[in-house]
N, C-alpha and C positions, 0 to 999 in steps of 0.2 A: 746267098742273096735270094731271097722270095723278091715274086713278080710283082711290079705295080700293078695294085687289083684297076687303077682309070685307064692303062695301058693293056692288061688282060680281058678287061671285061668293058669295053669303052660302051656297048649300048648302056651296061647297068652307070656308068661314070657319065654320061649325057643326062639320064634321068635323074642322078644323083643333082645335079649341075640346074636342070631345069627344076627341082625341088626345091632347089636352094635358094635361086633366082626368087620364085613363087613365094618363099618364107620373108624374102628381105624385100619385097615390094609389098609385101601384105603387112609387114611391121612397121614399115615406112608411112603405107597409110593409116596405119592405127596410132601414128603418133610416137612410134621408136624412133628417135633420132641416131644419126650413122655411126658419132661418136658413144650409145649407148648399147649402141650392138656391139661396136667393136671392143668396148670396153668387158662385155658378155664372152664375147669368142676370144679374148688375149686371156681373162683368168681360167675360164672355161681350158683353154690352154695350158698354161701355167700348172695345173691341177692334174693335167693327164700325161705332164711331161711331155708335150708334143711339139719337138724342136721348132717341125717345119710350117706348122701352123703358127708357134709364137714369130718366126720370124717373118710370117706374111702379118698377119694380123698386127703385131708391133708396127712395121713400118702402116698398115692400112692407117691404123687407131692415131697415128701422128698425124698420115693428114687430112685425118678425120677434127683434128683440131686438140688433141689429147695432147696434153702435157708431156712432157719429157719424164720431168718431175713424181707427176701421178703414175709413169709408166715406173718409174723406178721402184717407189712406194708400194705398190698395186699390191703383192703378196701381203703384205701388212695393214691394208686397207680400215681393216676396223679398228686399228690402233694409230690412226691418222683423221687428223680435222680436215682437210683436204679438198676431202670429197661432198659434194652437195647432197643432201636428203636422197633424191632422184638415183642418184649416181650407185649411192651405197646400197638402195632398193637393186637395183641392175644387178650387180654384184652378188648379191645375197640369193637373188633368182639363178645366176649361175652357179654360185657353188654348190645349192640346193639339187640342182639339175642334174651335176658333176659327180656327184656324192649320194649315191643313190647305195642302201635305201633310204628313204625319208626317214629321219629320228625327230625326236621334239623339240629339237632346237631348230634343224631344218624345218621344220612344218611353221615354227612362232616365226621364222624370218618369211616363209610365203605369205606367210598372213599382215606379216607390217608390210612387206613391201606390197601388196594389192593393193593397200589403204593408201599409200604411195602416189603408184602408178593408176590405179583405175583398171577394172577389168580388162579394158581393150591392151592398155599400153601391157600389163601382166602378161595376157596372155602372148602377146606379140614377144614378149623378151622371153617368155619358158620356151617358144616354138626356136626363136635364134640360139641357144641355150641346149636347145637337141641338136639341130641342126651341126651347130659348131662338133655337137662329141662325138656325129659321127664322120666328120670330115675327121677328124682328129683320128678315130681308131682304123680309117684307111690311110693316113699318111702313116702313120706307127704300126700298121699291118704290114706294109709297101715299104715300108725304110727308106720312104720321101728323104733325101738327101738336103742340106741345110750348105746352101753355096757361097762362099766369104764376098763379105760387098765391101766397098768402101768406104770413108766418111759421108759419101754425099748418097749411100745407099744403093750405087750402082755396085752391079758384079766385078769381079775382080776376076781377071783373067787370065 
């Protein structure tokens, strides 16, 4: 069992924390909506295998207003009608993010989804987009633990 680095290193996990904070109130005012971040951080997710992130970020991105539905579809996103223009930009920004290095199919989906969103809202989703993969590689550093909840998303005890 390796140590939780927010537990080992908790000044560098405050500033992680207060980073974070800084990323989602600056994307907020650039016009990122909650539900387009969270939709950012659950594939963002999904793509690094990061239990304990999809299992905050799922529950977040619900009552963020996200469908059950689109949560379940999500991995298959571009092979679904589903999702709004807005939304599929979002997405395409995170997998872009996630999936480094940038190849030409990455770089053609940065470039739709900019014409999308507009610079501000782009850039606001590539920063939520980092942010998410490195909360990700300290919970999968850490072996963040994934704790059974119940139907109504409380812990089970």
């Amino acid at each position: 069992m390796r140590p939780y680095l927010d537990k080992a290193v908790p000044e560098a996990w405050k500033a992680a924390s207060a980073y974070s904070d800084a990323v989602a109130t600056a994307a907020a005012d650039r016009g990122l909506s909650t539900a387009e971040a969270e939709f950012i951080k659950v594939r963002a997710s999904q793509l690094n295998a990061c239990a304990f992130c999809l299992d905050l970020h799922s529950r977040e991105a619900r009552d963020a207003g996200i469908t059950p539905q689109k949560l379940d579809v999500l991995p298959a996103w571009r092979e679904s009608s589903l999702f709004t223009e807005r939304e599929r930009a979002v997405l395409a920004v995170a997998e872009a993010a996630t999936r480094t290095p940038l190849d030409e199919e990455s770089i053609a989906d940065l470039a739709a989804a900019r014409g999308v969103l507009g610079d501000e809202v782009f850039a606001a989703a590539e920063w939520v987009a980092l942010t998410i993969n490195m909360f990700n590689r300290i919970s999968i550093l850490s072996e963040h633990p994934v704790r059974p909840r119940d139907a109504q998303g409380d812990l089970v005890r």
